[in-house]
C-alpha positions in Angstrom: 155.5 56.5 55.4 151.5 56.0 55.7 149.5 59.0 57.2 148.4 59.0 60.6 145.1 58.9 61.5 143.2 61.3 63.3 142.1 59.7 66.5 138.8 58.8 66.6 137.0 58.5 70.5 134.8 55.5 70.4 132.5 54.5 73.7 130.3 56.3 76.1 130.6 58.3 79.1 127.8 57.4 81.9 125.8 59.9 83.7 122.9 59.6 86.8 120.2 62.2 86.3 117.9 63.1 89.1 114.7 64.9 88.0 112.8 67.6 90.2 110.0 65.5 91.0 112.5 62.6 92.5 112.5 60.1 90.3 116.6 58.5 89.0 118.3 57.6 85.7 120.8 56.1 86.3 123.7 54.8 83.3 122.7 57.3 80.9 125.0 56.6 77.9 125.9 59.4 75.9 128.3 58.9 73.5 132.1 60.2 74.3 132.1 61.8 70.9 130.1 64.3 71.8 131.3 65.1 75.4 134.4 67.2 75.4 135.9 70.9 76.7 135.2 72.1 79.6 131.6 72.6 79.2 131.3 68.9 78.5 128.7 67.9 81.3 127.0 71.0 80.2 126.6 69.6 76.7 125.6 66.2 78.3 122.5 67.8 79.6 120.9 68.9 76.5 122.0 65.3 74.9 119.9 63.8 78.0 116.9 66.4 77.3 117.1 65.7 73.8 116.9 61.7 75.0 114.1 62.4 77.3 112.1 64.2 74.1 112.3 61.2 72.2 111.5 59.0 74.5 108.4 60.6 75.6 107.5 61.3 72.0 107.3 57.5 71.5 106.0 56.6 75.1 103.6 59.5 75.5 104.9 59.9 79.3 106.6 63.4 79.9 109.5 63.5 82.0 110.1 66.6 84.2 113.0 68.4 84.5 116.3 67.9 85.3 117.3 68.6 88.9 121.2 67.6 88.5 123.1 65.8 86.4 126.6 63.7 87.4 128.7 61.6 85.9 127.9 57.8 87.5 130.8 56.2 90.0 133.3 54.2 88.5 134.2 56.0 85.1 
């Protein structure tokens, strides 16, 4: 008999971020790997940050901060 496999989560869960100043991200992709528990969306927010620092690092535009955070319609 082989051995199983551990299963391995492959894709991305899709979030809308809407900053304080009122500007929209929408289709955020962070990757389902690292979403998970119950504090899962929590986890997705500091994954966005993180995004948003690199980003900016590379653009030299700041983004503000985040006002909320939701999982985008149809996942």
């Amino acid at each position: 008999m082989g051995k199983k496999r551990e299963r391995v989560e492959t894709g991305f869960v899709m979030f809308d971020i809407i900053y304080q100043d009122g500007t929209r991200s929408s289709h955020r992709k962070i990757p389902a790997s690292q979403i998970g528990g119950l504090d899962g969306d929590t986890n997705a927010k500091s994954l966005i940050e993180e995004q948003d620092r690199k980003i900016s690092d590379m653009s030299g535009v700041r983004r503000g901060p985040i006002k909320t955070i939701v999982r985008s319609p149809g996942q």
